[in-house]
Legacy VTK file of the C-alpha trace (Angstrom):
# vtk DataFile Version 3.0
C-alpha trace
ASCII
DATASET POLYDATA
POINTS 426 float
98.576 118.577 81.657
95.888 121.398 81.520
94.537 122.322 84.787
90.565 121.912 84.779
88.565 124.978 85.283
87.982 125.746 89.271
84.063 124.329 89.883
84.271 121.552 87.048
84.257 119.041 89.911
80.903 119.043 91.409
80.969 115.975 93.075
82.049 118.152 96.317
78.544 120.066 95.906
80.219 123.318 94.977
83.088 125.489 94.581
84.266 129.232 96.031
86.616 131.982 95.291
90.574 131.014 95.558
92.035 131.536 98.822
95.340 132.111 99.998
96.352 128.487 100.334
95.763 128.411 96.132
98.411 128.172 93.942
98.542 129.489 90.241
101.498 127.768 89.280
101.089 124.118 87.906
103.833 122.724 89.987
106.036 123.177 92.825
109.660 124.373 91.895
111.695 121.058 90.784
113.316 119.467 93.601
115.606 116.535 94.206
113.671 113.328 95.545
113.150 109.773 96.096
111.064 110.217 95.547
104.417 133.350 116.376
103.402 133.155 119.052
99.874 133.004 119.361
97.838 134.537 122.603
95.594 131.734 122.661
95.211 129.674 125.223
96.599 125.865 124.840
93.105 124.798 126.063
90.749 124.538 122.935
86.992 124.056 122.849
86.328 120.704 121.212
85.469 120.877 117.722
85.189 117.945 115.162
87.778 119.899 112.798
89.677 122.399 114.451
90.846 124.869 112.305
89.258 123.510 109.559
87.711 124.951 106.541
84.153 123.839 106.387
83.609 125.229 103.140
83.345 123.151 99.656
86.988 123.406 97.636
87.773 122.361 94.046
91.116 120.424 93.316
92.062 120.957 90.033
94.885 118.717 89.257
93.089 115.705 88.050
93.292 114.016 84.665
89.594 114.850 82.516
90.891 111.416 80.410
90.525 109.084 83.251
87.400 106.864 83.696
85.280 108.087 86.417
83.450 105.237 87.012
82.532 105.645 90.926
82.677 109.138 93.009
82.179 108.458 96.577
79.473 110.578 98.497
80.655 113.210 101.518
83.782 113.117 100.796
85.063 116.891 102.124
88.067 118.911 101.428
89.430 119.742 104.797
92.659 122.003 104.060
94.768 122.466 100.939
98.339 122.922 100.714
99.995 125.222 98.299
104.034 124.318 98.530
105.590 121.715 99.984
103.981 118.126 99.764
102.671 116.596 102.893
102.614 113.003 104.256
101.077 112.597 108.024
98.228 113.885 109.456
96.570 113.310 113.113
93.319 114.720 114.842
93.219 114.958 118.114
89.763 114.006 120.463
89.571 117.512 121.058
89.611 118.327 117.096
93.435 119.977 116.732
94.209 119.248 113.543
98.352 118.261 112.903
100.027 117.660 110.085
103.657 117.216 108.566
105.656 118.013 105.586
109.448 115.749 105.024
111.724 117.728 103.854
112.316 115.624 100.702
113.389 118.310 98.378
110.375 120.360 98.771
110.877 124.024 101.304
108.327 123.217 103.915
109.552 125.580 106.245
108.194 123.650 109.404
108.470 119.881 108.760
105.105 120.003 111.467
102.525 122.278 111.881
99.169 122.771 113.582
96.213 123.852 111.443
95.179 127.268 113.163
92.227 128.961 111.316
93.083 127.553 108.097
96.801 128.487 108.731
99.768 126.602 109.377
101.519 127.277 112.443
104.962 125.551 113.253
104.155 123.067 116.052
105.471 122.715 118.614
107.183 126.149 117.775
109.087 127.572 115.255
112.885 127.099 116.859
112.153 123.428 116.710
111.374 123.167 113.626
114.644 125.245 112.289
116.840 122.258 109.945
119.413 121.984 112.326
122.226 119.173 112.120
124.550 120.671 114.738
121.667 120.230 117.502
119.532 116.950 115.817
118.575 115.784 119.345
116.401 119.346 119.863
115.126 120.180 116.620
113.160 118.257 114.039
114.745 117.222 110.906
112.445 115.702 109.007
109.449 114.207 110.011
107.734 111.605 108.376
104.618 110.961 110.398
102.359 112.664 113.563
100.167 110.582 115.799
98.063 111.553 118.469
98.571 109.080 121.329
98.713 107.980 124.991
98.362 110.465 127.779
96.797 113.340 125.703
100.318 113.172 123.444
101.161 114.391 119.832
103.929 111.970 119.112
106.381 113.195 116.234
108.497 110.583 114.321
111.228 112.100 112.742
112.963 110.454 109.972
116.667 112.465 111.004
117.400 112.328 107.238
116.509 114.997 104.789
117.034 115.185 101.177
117.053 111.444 102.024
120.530 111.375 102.817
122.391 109.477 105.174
120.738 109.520 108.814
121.784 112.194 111.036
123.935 110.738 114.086
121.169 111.326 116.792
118.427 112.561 114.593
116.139 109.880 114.367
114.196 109.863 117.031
110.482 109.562 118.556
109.334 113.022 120.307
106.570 113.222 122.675
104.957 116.949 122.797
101.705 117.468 125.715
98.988 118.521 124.473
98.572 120.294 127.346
100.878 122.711 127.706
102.341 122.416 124.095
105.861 121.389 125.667
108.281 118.586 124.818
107.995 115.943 127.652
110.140 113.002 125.421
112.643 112.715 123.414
113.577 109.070 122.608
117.166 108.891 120.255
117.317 105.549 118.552
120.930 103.644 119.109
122.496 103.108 115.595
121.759 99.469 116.003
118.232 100.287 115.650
118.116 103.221 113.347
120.551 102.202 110.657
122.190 104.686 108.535
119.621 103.765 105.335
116.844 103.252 107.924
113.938 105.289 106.763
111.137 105.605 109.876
107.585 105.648 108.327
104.580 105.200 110.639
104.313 104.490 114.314
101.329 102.640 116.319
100.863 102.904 120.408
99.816 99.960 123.039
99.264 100.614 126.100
98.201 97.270 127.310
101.566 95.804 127.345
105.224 97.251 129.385
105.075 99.428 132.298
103.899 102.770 130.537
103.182 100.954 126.822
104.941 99.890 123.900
105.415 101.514 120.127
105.908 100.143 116.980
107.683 101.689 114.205
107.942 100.395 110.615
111.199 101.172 108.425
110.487 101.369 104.893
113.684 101.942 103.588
114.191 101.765 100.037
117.793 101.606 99.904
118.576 99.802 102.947
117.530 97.216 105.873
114.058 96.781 106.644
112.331 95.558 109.495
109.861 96.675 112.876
111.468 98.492 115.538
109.314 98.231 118.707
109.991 101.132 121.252
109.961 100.486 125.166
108.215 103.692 126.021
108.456 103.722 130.217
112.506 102.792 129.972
112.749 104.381 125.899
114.860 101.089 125.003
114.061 99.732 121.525
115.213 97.173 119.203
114.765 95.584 115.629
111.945 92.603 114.754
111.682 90.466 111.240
115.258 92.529 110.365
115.327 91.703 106.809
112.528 89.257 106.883
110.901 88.590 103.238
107.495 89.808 105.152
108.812 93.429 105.476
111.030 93.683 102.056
109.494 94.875 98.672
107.920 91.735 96.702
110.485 91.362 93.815
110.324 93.153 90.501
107.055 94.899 91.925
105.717 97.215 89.269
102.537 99.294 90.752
100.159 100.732 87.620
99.659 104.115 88.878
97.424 106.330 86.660
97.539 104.008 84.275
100.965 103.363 83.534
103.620 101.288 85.279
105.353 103.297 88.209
108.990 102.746 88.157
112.077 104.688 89.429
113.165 106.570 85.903
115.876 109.240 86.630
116.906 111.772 84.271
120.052 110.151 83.165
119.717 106.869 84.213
117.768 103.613 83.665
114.392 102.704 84.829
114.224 100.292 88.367
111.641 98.914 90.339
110.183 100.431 93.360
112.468 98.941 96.528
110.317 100.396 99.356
110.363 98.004 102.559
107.520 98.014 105.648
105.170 100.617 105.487
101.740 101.115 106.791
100.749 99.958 110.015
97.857 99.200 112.164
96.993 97.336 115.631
93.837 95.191 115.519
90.659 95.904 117.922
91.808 93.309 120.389
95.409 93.915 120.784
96.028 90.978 119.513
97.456 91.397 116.369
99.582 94.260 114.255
99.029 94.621 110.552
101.556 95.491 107.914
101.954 96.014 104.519
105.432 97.186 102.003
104.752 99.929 99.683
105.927 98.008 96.995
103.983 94.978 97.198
100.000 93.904 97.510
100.367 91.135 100.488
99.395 92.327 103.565
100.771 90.486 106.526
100.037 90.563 110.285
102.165 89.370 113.913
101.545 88.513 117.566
101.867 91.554 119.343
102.581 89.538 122.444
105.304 87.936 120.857
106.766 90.974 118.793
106.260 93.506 122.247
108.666 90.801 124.248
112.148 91.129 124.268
113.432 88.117 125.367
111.847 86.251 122.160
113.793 85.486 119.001
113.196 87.299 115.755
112.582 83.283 114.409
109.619 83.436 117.393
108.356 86.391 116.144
108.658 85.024 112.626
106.745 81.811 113.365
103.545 84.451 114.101
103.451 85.718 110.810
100.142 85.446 109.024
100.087 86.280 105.056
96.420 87.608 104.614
97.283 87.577 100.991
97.592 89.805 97.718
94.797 91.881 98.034
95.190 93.197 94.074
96.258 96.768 95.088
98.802 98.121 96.862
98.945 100.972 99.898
100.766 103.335 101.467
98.988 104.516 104.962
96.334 102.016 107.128
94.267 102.491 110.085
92.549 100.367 112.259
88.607 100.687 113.695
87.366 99.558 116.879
84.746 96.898 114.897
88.031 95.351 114.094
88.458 96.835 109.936
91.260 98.268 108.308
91.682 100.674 106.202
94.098 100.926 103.450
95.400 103.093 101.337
94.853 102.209 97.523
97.184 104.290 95.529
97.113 102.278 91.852
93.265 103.384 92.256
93.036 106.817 93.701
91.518 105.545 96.503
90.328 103.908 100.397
89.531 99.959 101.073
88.187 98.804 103.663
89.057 95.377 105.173
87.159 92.968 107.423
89.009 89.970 108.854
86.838 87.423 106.730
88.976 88.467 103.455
85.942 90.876 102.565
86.293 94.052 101.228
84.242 97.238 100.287
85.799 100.813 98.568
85.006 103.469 100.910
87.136 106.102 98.713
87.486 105.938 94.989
88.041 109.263 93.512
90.314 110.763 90.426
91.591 113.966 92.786
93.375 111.201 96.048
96.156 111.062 94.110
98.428 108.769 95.707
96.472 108.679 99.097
99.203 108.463 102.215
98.679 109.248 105.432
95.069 107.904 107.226
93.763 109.457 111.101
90.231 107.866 112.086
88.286 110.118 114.756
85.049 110.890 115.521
83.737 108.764 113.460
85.588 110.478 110.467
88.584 109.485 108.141
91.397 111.781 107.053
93.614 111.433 104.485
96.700 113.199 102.691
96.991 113.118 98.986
100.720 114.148 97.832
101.127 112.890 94.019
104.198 110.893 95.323
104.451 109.528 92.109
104.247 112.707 90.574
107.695 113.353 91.510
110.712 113.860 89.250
112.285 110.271 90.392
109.199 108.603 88.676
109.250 110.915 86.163
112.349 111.326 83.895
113.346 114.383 86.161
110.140 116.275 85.626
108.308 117.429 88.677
104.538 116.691 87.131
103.129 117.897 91.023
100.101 119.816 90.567
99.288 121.999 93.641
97.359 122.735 96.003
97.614 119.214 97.420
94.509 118.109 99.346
93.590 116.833 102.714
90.053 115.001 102.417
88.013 113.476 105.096
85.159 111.161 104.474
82.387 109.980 107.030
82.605 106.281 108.197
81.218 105.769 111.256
83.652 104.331 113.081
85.520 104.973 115.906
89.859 104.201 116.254
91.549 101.541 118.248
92.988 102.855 121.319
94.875 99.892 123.643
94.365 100.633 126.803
93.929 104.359 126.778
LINES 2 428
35 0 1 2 3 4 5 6 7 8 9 10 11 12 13 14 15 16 17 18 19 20 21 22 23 24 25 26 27 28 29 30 31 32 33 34
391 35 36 37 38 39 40 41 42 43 44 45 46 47 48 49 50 51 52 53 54 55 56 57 58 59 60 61 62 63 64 65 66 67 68 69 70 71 72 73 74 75 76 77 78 79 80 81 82 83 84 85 86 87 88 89 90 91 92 93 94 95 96 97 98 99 100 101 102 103 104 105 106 107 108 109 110 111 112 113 114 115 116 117 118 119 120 121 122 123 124 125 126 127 128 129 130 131 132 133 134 135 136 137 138 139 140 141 142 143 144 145 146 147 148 149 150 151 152 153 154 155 156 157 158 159 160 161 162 163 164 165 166 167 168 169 170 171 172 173 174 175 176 177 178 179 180 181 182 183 184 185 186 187 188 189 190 191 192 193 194 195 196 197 198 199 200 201 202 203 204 205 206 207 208 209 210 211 212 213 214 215 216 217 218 219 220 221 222 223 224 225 226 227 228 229 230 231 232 233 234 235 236 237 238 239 240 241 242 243 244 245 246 247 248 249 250 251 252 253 254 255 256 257 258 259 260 261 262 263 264 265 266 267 268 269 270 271 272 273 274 275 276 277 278 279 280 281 282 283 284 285 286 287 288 289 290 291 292 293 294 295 296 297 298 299 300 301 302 303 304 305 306 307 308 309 310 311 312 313 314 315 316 317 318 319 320 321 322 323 324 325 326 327 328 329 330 331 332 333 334 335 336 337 338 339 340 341 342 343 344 345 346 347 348 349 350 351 352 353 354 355 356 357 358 359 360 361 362 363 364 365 366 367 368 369 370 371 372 373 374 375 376 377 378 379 380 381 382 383 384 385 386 387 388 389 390 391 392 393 394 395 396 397 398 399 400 401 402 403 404 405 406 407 408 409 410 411 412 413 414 415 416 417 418 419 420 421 422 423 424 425
């Protein structure tokens, strides 16, 4: 597919000269896949987008055949990204921008990184972020998601399974890095009970309003294994599986996404097509703390639980069962949600290139809809301001007959919605 020519998309109000983060090349090297010390002080002065780069950028890798039949108004080009393809992104209150890169098949160098002036500095410091399987407990593997949470915390989840292979014994884990000082204060290993060896961890969520120092909840999306919630004790670090295998968290059957306008389906190079198996997903908590929202990448249902019920130990996965709501097929599927203290979601739409949001009356309203989010991930609401990844997931050689069709740079948008996140009890 041609590239466009750099300021044919005008719908960002502009365009500038190529900077370093620019690629010339048309796609990443093929990969297998499922798909310094700085002198600066760790105290920052708060900024809406730290290290971010306020000027107007042109993506070039979208299609000039697709119908264009809504562009959505302020919708910014925070950062670009030039190699590896990234998932997760947070932003702190402060404005520290974080974001990581799985190591999939792609060379990310550091699977997390802080946005520094426009550059990409291993976080929380280059030794940790060396691919290490001899020392999984102290170094990050392959991270799948960032969150900014409790206590002034950058929470890392890390998946302790690149190249998708088998998990690491002791490498999946939840690491807790202050803000403050840029140190690791936590380190919670899951028990192989929890993290299974095909156990993929996806996206976490933090309540503070229930346990002695709060809970966490963790989906696992796996799409070649179990799937389920794991919720995470954080004062005592014990966790444990909910709705293991449940037909809430599994991928509907035969699920066949139209992505770009053609079905999306597993198609190897020398094998036959398959359907998309991916389990338990996105995940957001609801204004009140009453509630946690889910949806399965391969599927359009979207499903919610008690908290109270889910966050107690002593109940029965049937108990926690019994809670489940089925908010229904919303007629697109998503990858990443998020949560607003009015009590909205938002969700990723990925068959359309864009953002929905979602009111608890059934409504909805498209907040994103644009040609360049392809496949939207990864969502971080603050300040009044939604980020989002866009990674061409389905871009990659899996989906496509062993081609890597990845256009670079990938983008990092944000969009105005006035609204501010749900934080339980912070």
């Amino acid at each position: 597919m041609a590239l466009l020519a750099l300021c044919s998309w005008v719908v960002f109000g502009g365009c500038e000269t190529p900077d370093a983060e620019r690629s010339s090349s048309t796609a990443p090297s093929s990969a297998p896949s499922p798909p310094s010390g700085s002198d600066e002080a760790p105290h920052r002065a708060p900024s809406p987008e730290k290290g971010v780069d306020d000027s107007v950028r042109t993506i070039r890798h979208a299609d000039p055949d697709l119908s264009h039949d809504q562009y959505t108004d302020g919708l910014r080009v925070s950062k670009t990204f030039a190699e590896a393809m990234p998932t997760g992104v947070t932003v702190s209150p402060e404005g520290r921008m974080f974001v990581n890169f799985p190591r999939w098949g792609d060379e990310p160098g550091a699977t997390v990184v802080e946005i520094e002036g426009g550059e990409k500095v291993p976080y929380p410091n280059a030794a940790m972020n060396e691919l290490d399987s001899d020392e999984p407990t102290s170094h990050l593997l392959s991270v799948q998601s960032v969150r900014v949470g409790p206590a002034g915390r950058l929470w890392i989840l890390d998946t302790g399974r690149p190249r998708f292979e088998p998990r690491i014994e002791a490498g999946a884990k939840l690491v807790a890095v202050d803000l403050e000082t840029d140190e690791v204060v936590e380190t919670i290993v899951f028990p192989d009970d929890v993290a299974l060896e095909r156990t993929y961890l996806n996206d976490v969520r933090f309540d503070l309003t229930r346990g002695d120092e709060g809970m966490a909840y963790i989906t696992d999306s796996s799409g070649a294994g179990q799937n389920g919630l794991i919720v995470v004790d954080l004062a005592s670090g014990e966790s444990w599986r909910r709705l293991h295998q449940h037909e809430a968290v599994r991928a509907e059957e035969d699920f066949t996404p139209i992505v770009e306008g053609k079905p999306l389906m597993e198609r190897p190079g020398d094998g036959e097509p398959s359907h998309m198996t991916v389990g338990s997903d996105g995940i957001a908590l609801d204004a009140e703390g009453d509630r946690l929202y889910f949806r399965v990448l391969s599927g359009r249902h979207l499903y919610s639980v008690s908290l109270d019920v889910l966050s107690d130990r002593d109940r029965s996965d049937e108990a926690v069962a019994k809670t489940l709501e089925d908010h229904g097929d919303l007629g697109f599927a998503s990858d990443g949600l998020e949560a607003d203290a009015s009590g909205r979601l938002y969700l990723t739409n990925y068959e359309d290139n864009g953002i929905v949001r979602w009111s608890p009356d059934g409504s909805m309203e498209t907040i994103v809809h644009h040609p360049q989010a392809l496949w939207p991930d990864t969502l971080a609401l603050v300040d009044g301001r939604l980020y989002l990844t866009a990674n061409q997931l389905h871009r990659q050689p899996n989906f496509q007959g062993g081609d890597d069709r990845r256009q670079t740079p990938y983008p990092l948008f944000s969009v105005e919605v006035n609204a501010e996140p749900v934080r339980l009890g912070e």
